[in-house]
C-alpha positions as CSV (number, residue, x, y, z in Angstrom):
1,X,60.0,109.3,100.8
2,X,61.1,107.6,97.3
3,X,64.7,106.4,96.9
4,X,65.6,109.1,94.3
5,X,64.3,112.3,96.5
6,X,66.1,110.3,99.4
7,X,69.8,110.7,97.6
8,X,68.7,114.2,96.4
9,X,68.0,115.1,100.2
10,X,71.6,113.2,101.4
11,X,73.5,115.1,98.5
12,X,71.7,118.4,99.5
13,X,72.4,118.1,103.1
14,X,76.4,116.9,102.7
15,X,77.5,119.1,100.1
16,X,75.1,122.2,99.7
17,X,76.6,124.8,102.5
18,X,80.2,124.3,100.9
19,X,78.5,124.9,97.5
20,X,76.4,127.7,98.2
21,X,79.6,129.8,99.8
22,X,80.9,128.9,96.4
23,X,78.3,130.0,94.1
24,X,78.1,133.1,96.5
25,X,81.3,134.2,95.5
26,X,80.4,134.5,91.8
27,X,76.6,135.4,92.2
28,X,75.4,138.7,92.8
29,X,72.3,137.5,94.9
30,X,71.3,134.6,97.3
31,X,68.4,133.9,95.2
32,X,70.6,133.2,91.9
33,X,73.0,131.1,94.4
34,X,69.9,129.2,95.7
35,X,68.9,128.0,92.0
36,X,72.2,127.6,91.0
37,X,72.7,125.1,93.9
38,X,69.4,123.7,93.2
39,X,70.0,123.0,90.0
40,X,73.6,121.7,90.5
41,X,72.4,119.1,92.9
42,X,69.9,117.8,90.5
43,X,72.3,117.6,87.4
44,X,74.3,115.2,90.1
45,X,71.8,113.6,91.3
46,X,70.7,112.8,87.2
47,X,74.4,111.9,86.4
48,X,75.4,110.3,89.7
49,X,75.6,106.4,88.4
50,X,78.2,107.9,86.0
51,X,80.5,109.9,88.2
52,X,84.0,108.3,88.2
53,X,85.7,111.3,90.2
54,X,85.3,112.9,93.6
55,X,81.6,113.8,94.7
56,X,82.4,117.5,95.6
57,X,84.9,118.5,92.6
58,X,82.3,117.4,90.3
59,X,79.8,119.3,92.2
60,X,81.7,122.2,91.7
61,X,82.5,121.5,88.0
62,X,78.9,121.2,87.3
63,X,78.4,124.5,89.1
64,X,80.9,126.4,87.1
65,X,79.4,125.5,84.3
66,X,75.7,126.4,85.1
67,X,76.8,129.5,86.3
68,X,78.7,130.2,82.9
69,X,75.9,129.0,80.7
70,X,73.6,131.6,83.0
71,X,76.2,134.4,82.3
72,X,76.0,133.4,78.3
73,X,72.0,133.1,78.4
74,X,71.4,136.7,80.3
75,X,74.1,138.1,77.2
76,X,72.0,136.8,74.3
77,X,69.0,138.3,76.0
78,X,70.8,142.1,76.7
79,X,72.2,142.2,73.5
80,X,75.1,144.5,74.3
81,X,77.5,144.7,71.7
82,X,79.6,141.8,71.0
83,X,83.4,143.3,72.1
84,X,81.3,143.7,75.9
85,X,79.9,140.4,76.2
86,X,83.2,138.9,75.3
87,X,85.5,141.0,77.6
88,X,82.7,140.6,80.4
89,X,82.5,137.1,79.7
90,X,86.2,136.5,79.5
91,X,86.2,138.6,83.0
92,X,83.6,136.2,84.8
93,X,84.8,132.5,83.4
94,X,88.3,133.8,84.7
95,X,86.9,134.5,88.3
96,X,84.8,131.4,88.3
97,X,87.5,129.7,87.1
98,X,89.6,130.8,90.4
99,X,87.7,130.1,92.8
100,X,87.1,126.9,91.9
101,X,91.0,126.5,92.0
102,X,90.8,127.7,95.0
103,X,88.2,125.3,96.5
104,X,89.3,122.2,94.5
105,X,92.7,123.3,96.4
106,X,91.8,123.6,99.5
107,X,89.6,119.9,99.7
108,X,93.3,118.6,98.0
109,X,95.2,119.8,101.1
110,X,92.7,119.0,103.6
111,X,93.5,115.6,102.5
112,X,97.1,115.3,102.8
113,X,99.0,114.6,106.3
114,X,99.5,117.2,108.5
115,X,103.4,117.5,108.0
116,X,102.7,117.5,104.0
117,X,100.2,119.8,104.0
118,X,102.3,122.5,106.6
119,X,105.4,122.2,104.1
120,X,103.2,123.2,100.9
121,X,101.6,125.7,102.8
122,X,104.6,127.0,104.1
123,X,107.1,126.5,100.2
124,X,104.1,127.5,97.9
125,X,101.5,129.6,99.5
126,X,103.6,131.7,102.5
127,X,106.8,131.6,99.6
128,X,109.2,130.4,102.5
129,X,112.7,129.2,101.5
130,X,113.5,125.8,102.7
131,X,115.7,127.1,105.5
132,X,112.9,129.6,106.4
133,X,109.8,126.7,106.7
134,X,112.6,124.7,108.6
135,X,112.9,127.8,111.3
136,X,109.0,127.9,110.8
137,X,108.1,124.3,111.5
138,X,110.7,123.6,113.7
139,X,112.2,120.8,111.9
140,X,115.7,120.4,109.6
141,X,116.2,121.8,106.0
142,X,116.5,118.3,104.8
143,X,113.2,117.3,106.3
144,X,111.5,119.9,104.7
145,X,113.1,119.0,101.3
146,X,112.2,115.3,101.1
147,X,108.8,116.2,103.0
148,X,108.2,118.6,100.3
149,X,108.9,116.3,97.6
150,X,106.4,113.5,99.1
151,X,104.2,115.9,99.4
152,X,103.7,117.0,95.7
153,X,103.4,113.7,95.0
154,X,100.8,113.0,97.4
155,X,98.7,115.7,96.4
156,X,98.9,115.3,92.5
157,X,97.7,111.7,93.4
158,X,94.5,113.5,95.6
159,X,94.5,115.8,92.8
160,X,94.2,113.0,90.2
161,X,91.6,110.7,92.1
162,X,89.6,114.2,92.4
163,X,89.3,114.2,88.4
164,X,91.3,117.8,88.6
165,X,93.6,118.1,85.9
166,X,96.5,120.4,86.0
């Protein structure tokens, strides 16, 4: 097998499932997912010497945007009147948009220590007060104060080394 179909198969087999369960969430069939992944992969593959951030937030990027130049090609073609298009289009770049907030998110925190990632989750996604994530987590106020400070930074510097800009 040549070199090139060898790093297409390696990127394929490492990074498709999470990116099909992405696309699958926007897409209205498995077939559209299928060539969106496909297609995704080889953009990477094409671009991959020039890729300065993280592998799989560029992967999604590049995703988002097939999907959303998809969306804008089948709108030409329908020709629905112009106030649709834009409120539909407005509607699926937002929910795109989301869920790749969501995923870009969820890699971030998967990279952070256990007893940063527990105090985000606990301050900004369960909206415990610090005195509640202390009950929660078994620790004192204070711990979860400084922890939670040392943990934004931590993952604004993930965030930053994954090319996600807030």
């Amino acid at each position: 097998m040549p070199l090139h179909e060898q790093v297409v198969a390696e990127i394929y087999r490492e990074h498709a499932p999470a990116l099909r369960r992405f696309v699958m969430g926007i897409t209205s069939s498995p077939d559209q997912a299928e060539d969106v992944v496909q297609e995704t992969i080889l953009r990477i593959w094409q671009r991959a010497p020039g890729i300065t951030t993280s592998m799989r937030s560029y992967l999604f990027r590049t995703a988002r945007n097939i999907i959303i130049d998809n969306f804008r090609r089948q709108q030409r073609r329908a020709q629905q009147t112009q106030t649709d298009d834009l409120e539909q289009m407005a509607g699926t770049v937002e929910h795109v948009d989301g869920l790749l907030t969501k995923v870009l998110m969820e890699e971030a925190l998967a990279r952070l220590s256990a007893e940063h990632r527990d105090v985000i989750i606990a301050l900004h996604y369960r909206r415990f007060t610090a005195v509640e994530a202390a009950g929660q987590l078994n620790i004192p106020t204070g711990t979860v104060k400084s922890r939670a400070f040392y943990a934004l930074k931590a993952l604004r510097a993930v965030l930053d080394e994954m090319g996600v800009k807030p």
